[in-house]
C-alpha positions as CSV (number, residue, x, y, z in Angstrom):
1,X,-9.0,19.3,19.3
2,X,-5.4,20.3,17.8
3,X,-4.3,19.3,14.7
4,X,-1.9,16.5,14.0
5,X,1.1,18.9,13.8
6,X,0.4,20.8,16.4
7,X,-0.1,17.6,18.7
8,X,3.2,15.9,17.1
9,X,5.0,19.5,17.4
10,X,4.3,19.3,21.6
11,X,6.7,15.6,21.5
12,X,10.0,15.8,22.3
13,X,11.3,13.6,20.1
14,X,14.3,11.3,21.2
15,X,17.6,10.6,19.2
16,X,17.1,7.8,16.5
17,X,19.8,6.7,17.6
18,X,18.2,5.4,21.2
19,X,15.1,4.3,19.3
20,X,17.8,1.5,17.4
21,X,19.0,0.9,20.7
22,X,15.6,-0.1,21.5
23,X,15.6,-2.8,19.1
24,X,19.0,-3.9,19.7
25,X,20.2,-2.6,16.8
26,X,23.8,-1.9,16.4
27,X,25.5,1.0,15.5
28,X,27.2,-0.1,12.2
29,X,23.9,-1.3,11.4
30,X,22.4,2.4,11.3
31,X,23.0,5.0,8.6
32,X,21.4,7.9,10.0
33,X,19.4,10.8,8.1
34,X,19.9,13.5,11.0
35,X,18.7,13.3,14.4
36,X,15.4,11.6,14.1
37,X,15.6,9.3,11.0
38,X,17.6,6.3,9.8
39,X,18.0,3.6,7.5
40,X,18.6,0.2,8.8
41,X,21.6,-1.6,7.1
42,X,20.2,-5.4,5.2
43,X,23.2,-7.0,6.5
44,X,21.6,-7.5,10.4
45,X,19.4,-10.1,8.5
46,X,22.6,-12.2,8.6
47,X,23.0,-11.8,12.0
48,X,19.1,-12.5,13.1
49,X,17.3,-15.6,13.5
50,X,14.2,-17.1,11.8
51,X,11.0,-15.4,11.9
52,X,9.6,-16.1,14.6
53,X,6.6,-13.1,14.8
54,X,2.8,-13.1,14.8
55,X,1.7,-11.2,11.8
56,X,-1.3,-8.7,12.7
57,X,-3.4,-6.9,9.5
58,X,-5.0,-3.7,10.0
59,X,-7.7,-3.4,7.1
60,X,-10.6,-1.5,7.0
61,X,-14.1,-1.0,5.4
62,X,-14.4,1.0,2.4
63,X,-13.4,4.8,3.3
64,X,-14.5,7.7,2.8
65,X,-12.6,10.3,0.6
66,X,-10.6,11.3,3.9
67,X,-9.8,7.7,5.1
68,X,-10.8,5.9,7.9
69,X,-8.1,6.1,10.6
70,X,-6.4,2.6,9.6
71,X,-3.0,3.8,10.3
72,X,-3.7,5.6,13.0
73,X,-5.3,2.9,14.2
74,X,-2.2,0.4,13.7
75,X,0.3,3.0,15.6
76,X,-2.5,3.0,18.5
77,X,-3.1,-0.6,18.6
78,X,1.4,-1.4,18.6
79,X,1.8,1.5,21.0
80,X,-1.0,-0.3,23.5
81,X,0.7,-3.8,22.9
82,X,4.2,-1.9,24.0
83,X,2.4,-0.5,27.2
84,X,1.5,-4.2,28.0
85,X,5.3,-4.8,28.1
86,X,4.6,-7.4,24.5
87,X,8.1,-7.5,22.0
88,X,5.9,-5.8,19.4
89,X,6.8,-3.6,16.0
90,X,5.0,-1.9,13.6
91,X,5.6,-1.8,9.8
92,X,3.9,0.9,8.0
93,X,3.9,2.3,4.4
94,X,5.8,5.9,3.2
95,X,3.0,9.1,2.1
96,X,3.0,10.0,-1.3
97,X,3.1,13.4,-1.7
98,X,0.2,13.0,-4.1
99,X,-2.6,12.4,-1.4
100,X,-0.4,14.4,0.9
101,X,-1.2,17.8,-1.2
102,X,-4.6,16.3,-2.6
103,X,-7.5,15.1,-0.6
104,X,-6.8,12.4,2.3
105,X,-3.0,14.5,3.4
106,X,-0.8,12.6,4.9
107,X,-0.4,9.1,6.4
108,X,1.5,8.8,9.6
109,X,-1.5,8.6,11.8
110,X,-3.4,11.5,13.5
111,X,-4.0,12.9,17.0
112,X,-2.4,11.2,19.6
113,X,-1.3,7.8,17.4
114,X,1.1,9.3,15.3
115,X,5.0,8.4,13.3
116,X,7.6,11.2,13.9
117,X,8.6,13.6,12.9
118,X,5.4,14.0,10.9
119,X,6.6,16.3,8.3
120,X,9.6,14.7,6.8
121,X,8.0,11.4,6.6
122,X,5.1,13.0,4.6
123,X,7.3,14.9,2.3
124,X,10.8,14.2,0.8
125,X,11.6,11.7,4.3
126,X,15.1,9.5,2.9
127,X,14.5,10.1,-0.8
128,X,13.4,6.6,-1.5
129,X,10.2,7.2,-3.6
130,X,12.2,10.1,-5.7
131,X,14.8,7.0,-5.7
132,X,11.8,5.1,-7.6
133,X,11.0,8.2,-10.1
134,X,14.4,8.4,-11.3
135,X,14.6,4.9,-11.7
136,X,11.7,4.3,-13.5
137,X,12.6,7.3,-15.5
138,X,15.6,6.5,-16.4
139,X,14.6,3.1,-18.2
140,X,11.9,5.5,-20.1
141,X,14.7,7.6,-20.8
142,X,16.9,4.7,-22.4
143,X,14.0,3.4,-24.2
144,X,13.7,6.7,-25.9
145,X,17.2,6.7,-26.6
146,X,17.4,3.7,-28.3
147,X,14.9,4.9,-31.0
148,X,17.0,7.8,-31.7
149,X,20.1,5.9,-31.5
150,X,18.9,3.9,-34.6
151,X,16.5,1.0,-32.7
152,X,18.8,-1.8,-32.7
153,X,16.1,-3.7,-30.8
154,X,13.5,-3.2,-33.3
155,X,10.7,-1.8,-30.9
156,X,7.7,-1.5,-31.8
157,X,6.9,2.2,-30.6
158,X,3.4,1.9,-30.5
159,X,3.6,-1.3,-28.1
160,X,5.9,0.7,-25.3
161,X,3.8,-0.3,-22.4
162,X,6.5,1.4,-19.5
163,X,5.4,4.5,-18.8
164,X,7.0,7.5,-17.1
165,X,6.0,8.8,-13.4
166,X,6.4,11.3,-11.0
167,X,5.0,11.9,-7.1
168,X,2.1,14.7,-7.5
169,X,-1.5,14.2,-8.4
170,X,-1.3,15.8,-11.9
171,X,-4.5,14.7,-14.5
172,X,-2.7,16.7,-17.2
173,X,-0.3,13.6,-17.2
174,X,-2.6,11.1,-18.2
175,X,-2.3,11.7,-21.9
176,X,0.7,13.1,-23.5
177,X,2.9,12.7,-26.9
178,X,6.5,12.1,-26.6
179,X,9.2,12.0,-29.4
180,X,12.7,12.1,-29.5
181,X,11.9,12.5,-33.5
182,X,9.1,13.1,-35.4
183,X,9.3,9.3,-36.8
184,X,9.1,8.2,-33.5
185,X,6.3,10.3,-31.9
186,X,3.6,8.3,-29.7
187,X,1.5,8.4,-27.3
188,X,1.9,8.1,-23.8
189,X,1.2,8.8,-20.4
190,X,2.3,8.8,-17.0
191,X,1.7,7.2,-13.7
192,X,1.8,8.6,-10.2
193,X,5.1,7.0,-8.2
194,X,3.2,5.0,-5.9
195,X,1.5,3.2,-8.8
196,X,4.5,2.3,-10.6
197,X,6.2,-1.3,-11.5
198,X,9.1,0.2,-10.0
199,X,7.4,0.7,-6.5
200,X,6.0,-2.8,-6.4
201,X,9.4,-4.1,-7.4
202,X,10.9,-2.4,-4.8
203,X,8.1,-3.9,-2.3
204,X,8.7,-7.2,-3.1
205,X,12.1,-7.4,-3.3
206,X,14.0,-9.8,-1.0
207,X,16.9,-8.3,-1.2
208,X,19.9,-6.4,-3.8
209,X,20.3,-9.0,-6.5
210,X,16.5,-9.8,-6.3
211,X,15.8,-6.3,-6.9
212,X,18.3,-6.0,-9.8
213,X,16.9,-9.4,-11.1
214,X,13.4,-8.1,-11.3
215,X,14.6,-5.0,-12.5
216,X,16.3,-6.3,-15.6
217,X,12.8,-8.9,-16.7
218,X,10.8,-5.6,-16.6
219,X,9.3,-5.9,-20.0
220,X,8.7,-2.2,-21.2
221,X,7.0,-3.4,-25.4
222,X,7.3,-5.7,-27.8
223,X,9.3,-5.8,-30.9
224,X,8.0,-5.9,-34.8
225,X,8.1,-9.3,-34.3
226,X,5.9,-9.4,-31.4
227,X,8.6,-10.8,-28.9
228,X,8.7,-9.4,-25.6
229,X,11.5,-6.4,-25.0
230,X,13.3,-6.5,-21.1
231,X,15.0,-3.7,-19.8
232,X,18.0,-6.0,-19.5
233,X,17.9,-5.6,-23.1
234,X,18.8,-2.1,-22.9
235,X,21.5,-3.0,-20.3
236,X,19.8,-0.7,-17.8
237,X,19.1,-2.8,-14.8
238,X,23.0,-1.5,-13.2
239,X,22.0,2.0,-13.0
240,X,18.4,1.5,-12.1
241,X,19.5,-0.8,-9.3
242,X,22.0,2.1,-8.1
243,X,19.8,4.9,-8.4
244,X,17.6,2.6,-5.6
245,X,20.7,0.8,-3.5
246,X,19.7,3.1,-0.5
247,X,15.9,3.4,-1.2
248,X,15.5,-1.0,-0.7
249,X,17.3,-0.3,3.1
250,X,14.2,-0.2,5.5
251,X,13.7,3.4,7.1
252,X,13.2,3.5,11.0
253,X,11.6,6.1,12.8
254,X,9.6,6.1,16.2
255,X,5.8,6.9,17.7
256,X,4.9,9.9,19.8
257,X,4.6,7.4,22.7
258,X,8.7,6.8,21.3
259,X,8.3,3.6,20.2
260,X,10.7,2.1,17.0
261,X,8.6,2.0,13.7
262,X,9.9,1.0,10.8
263,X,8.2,3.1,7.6
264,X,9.7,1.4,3.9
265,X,7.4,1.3,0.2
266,X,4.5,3.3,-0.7
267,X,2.4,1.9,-3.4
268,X,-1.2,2.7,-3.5
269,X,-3.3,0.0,-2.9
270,X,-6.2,1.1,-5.5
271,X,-4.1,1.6,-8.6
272,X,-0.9,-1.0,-6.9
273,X,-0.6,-3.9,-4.2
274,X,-0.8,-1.4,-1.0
275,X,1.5,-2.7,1.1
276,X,5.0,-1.8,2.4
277,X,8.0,-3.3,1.9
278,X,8.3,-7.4,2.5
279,X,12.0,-6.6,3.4
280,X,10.3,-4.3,6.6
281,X,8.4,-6.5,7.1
282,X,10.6,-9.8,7.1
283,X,13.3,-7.4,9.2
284,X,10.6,-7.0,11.8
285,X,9.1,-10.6,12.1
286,X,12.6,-11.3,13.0
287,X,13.1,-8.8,15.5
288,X,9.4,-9.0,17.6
289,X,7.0,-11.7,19.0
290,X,4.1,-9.5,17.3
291,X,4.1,-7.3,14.3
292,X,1.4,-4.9,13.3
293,X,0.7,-3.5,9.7
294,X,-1.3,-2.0,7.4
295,X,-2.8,-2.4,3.5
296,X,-4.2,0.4,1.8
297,X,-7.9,1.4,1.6
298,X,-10.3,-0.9,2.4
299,X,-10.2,-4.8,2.6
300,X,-11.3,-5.5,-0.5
301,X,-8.4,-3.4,-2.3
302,X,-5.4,-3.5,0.1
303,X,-6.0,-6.5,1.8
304,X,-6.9,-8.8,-0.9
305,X,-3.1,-7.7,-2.1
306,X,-1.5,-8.4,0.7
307,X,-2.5,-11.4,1.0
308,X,-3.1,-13.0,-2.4
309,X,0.3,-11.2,-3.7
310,X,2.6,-10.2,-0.9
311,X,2.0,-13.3,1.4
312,X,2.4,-15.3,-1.8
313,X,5.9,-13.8,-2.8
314,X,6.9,-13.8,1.1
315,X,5.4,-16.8,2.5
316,X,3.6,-15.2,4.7
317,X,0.7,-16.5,7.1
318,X,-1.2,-13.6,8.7
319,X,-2.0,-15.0,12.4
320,X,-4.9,-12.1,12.9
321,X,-6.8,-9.7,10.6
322,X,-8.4,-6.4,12.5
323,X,-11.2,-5.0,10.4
324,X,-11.2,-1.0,11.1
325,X,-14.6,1.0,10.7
326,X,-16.3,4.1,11.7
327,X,-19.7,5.6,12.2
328,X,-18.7,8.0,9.5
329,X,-17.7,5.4,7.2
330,X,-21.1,3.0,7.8
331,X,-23.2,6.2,7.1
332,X,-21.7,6.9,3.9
333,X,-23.2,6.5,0.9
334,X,-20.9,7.9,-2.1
335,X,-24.0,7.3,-4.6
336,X,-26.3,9.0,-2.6
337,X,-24.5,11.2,-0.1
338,X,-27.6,12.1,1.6
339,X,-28.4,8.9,2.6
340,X,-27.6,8.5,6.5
341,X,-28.5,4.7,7.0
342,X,-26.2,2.5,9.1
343,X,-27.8,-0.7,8.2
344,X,-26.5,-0.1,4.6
345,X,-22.4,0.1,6.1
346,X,-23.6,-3.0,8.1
347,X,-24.0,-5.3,5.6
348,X,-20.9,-4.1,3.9
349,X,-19.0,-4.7,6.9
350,X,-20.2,-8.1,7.2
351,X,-19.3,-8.7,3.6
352,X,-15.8,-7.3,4.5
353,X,-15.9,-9.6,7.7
354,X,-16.8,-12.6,5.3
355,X,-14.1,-12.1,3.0
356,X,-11.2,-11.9,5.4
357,X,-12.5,-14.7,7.2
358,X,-11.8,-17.0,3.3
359,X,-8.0,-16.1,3.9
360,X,-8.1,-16.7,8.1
361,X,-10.1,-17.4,10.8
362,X,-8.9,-15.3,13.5
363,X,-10.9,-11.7,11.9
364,X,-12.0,-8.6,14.8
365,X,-13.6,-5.7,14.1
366,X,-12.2,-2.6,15.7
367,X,-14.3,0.9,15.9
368,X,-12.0,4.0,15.4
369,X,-14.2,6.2,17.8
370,X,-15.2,9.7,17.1
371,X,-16.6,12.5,20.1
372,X,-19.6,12.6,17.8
373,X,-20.5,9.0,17.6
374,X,-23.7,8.4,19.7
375,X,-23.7,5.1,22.3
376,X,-26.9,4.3,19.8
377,X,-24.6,3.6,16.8
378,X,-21.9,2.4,19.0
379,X,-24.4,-0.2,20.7
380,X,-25.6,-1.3,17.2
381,X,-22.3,-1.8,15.2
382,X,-21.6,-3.8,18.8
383,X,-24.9,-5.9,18.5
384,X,-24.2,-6.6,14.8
385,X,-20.4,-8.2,15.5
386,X,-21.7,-10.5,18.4
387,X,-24.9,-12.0,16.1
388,X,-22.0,-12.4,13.5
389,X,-19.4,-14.1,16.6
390,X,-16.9,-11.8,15.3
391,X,-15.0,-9.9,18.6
392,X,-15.5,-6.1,18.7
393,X,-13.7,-3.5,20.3
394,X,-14.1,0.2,20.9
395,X,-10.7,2.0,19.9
396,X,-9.9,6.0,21.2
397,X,-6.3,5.9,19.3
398,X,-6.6,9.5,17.5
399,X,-7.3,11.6,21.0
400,X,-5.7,9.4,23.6
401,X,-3.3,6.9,21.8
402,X,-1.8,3.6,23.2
403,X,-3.9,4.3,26.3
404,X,-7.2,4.4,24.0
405,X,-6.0,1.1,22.4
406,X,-5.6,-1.1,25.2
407,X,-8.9,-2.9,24.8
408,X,-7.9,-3.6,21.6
409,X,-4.6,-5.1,21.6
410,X,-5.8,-7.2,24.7
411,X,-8.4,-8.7,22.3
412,X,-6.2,-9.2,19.7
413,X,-3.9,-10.9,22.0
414,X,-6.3,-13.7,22.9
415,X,-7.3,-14.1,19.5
416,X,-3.7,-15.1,18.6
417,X,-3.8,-17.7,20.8
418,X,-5.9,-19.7,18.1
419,X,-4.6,-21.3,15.4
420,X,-5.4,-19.9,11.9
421,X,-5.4,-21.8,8.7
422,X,-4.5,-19.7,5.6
423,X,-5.6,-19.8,2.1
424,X,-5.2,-17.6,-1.1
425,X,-8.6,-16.8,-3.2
426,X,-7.1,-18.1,-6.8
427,X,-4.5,-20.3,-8.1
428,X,-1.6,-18.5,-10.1
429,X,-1.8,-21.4,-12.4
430,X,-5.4,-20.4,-12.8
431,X,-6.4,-18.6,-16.6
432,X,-6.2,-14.9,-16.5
433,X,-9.9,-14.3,-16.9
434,X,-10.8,-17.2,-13.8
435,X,-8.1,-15.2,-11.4
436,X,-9.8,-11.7,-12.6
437,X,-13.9,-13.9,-11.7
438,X,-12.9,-15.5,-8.2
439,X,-11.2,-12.4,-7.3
440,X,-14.8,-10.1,-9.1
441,X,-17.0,-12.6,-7.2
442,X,-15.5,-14.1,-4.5
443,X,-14.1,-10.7,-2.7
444,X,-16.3,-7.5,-5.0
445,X,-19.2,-10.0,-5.1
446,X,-19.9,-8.7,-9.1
447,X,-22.9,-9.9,-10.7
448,X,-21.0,-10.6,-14.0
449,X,-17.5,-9.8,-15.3
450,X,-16.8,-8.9,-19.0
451,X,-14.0,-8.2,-20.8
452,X,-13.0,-5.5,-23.0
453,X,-11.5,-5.8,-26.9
454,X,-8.3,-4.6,-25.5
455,X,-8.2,-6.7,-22.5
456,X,-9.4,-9.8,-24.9
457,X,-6.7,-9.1,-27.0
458,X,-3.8,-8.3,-24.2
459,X,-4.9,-11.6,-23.1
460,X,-4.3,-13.5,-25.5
461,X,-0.9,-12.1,-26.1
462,X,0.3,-13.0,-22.5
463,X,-1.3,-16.9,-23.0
464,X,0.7,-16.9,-26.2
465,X,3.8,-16.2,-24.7
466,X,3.1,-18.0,-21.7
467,X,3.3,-15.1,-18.9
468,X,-0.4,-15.6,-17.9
469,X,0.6,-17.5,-14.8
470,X,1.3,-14.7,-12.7
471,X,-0.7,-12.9,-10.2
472,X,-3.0,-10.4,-10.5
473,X,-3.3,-6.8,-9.1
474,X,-6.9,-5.1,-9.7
475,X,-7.1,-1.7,-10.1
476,X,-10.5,-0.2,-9.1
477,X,-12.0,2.5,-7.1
478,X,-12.5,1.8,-3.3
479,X,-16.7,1.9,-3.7
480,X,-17.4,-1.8,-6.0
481,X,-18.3,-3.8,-3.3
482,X,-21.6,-6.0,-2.6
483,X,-23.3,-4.1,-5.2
484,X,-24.0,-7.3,-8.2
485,X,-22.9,-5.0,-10.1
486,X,-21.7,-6.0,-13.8
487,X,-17.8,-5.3,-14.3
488,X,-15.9,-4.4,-16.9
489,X,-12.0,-5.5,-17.3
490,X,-10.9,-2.3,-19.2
491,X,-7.3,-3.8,-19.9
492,X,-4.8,-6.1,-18.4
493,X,-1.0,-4.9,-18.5
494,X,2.0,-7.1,-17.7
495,X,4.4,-6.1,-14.8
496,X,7.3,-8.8,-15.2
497,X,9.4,-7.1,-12.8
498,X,6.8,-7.7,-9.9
499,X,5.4,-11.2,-11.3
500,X,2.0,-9.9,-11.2
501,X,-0.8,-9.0,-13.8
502,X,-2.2,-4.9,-13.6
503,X,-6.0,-5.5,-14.5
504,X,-7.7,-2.4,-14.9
505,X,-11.4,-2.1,-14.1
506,X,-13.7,0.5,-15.8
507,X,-12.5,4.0,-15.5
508,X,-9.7,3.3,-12.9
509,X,-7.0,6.0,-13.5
510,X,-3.6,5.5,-12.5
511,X,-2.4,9.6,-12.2
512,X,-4.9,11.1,-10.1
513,X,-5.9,14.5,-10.2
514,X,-6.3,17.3,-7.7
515,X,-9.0,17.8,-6.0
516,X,-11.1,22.1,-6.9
517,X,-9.7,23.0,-3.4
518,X,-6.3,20.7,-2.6
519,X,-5.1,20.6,0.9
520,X,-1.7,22.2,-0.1
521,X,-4.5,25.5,0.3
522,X,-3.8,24.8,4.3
523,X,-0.3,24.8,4.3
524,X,1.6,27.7,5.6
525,X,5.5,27.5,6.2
526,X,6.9,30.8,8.9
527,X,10.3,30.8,9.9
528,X,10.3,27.2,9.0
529,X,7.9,26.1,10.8
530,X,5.3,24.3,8.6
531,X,1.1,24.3,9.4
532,X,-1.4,22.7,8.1
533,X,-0.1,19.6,7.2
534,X,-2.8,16.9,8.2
């Protein structure tokens, strides 16, 4: 089969311009970036109604290093609902160049369910995540400053916890030394982009001033006196909020079938919350009867987030969660590779199926389809779903798109004609450590969680001074799941700005590294025309 950008390359793509049109959007409301890209302009939400969409999550079961097909799975699925004539949108999350040059590549679908055009949005696309690196650079750059300036503040160096960032898988990064003299050398680090406070901000921001009101509670350390430091204190949260006035406007772009998508945040979903932008998303439950997205990795990682953080912050009530797998996936074992057995992926699909079903009733399981599946493991991931009464569906979105998807949307249609209660797995008001169990047990299914010295201590800190009442964001690896396994909370770190809680688990690291042979190897550029960008 071709490649993704040969396949997207074939399209003839059609003026952004007529994709707005689409959506009835109006020219003054559309600030375009050349022919085939645009950002949408927040004041149409004075001029739209309520919500009055049917919110559809894509999830999956754990990947494997390549991914699953989850987007690719969404475009299919909202290209299928357009061919059955439904007011549908899809809301999907930017790349991050880190994956994009590292393992997975990029993430604008594949085959025949792809976003256009393929290559911008994988690389610079509007600018908005370099919007969020010179943000959140910036505020590590006037933190800096004000040590050399003399330290009005009185920060404590060594409790900085704000740490620069930048877009590219780089493990050098993880541990550096910074100074701006030799009195105030420390240590320090850096995060990739899409696992930044900034980035979350940014994705739960309901609009300007919320973002510049976020911006400015950021707490970046502590002073001698142990009293919390906000980057308001440093009088930054002006220019950081102008560095990102353009990057909070939702970006619109279209499907190879020429449908309007809108494409807005990129946090990773193992290191961050995974989700895109609540302002996409609020834009689009406006503007369609049905609205599909995504969370990142599998259900246990991006969908937990979505909908224990961003449905909290949004009020938002999922009306149908679609459970992706693969025959790939179910066979693979990343503690024992050469194990091939499907019974193994089963029981951690029902697991998956199990947790979802906590949050809503209304959970299907979807099959991304492969030409080398065999109608045996088809039959028997089948068989399984019906014992468990969950509705399956066979999915051909990669190689024949909206047409390969019809099944599934129709299924997903008559499942949304149930009403589904929906609940959250913890209590913000819970303790720290209780979010960090129900979370461990209830959705990871951990034996026992323990708590480093560090984390202890961190803790403590955030009970004292009564910023424990937040919401949590679990950073882990995509394979803890069903295992009993014993966990280990490694250390908790307080992201004000976004209202929620990082809690770190084992040797989670939040600046990847490449990979012995990157896919950037692949890529070829002749005349301008790029290859081997997946």
């Amino acid at each position: 089969m071709k490649t993704d950008i040969e396949i997207a390359h074939e399209y003839e793509l059609s003026d952004i311009r007529d994709i707005a049109y689409k959506l009835n959007i109006d020219d003054r409301y559309l600030e375009s970036y050349g022919k085939y890209k645009a950002k949408i302009d927040l004041n149409i939400l004075k001029n739209l109604g309520v919500r009055k969409g049917k919110l559809i999550l894509v999830t999956s079961i754990n990947p494997t290093p390549y991914g699953e097909g989850k987007t690719t799975m969404a475009i299919g699925i909202y290209d299928a609902f357009k061919k059955l004539g439904m007011n549908a949108l899809a809301c999907l999350r930017e790349p991050s160049l880190g994956p994009v040059f590292g393992v997975k590549g990029g993430a604008t679908g594949g085959g025949y369910a792809q976003v256009v055009p393929m290559e911008d949005i994988n690389l610079h696309f509007t600018g908005d995540i370099h919007a969020v690196t010179a943000a959140n650079n910036l505020l590590c750059a006037a933190i800096d400053n004000h040590l050399f300036q003399g330290n009005e503040l009185n920060i404590d160096k060594d409790s900085i916890t704000f740490q620069r960032c930048m877009d590219v898988n780089d493990r050098a990064l993880r541990n550096i030394i910074v100074s701006s003299l030799m009195k105030n050398e420390r240590k320090d680090s850096f995060n990739i982009t899409a696992a930044s406070e900034i980035m979350a901000i940014l994705c739960l921001a309901s609009d300007l001033d919320d973002l510049k009101y976020r911006l400015s509670n950021i707490i970046f350390g502590y002073d001698m006196d142990g009293r919390p430091l906000y980057a308001k204190d440093l009088h930054i949260e002006e220019a950081m909020t102008i560095l990102l006035k353009d990057a909070i406007k939702p970006n619109l772009v279209q499907t190879l079938e020429g449908n309007p998508v809108i494409v807005h945040g990129g946090p990773f979903a193992n290191i961050a919350h995974g989700c895109n932008t609540l302002i996409a998303t609020d834009l689009a439950l406006r503007m369609a009867d049905y609205v599909i997205t995504e969370a990142g990795f599998g259900a246990d990682l991006g969908a937990e987030k979505f909908l224990d953080i961003k449905c909290r912050v949004g009020d938002l009530k999922p009306s149908a969660i679609l459970v992706n797998a693969t025959i790939r996936s179910l066979k693979y074992n990343p503690e024992n590779k050469d194990v091939k057995d499907i019974e193994k992926g089963l029981n951690s699909l029902k697991i998956h199926i199990e947790n979802m079903q906590k949050y809503v009733s209304n959970v299907l399981v979807c099959l991304n389809h492969f030409n080398d599946d065999t109608e045996e493991d088809i039959l028997r991931v089948k068989e399984f779903c019906e014992d468990l009464g969950v509705p399956f569906t066979l999915c051909d979105a990669f190689s024949k798109g909206g047409a390969g998807s019809i099944q599934t949307a129709k299924s997903l249609i008559k499942a949304l004609e149930n009403n589904t209660d929906f609940n959250f797995i913890y209590d913000v008001n819970d303790s720290i450590k209780e979010k960090v169990e129900k979370v461990c047990k209830e959705i990871y299914r951990a034996r026992s969680v323990t708590f480093s010295d560090e984390a202890i201590k961190n803790i403590k800190l955030l009970e004292s001074l009564n910023l424990d009442k937040k919401m949590i964001c679990i950073a882990k690896t995509q394979y803890i799941l069903g295992a009993g396994k014993d966990l280990t909370v490694k250390n908790v770190k307080l992201n004000n700005g976004s209202s929620f809680i990082t809690v770190l688990l084992d040797d989670i690291m939040t600046m990847p590294g490449l990979s012995k042979k990157p896919a950037y190897l692949n890529m070829h550029i002749d005349n301008g025309n790029i290859s081997g960008l997946f």
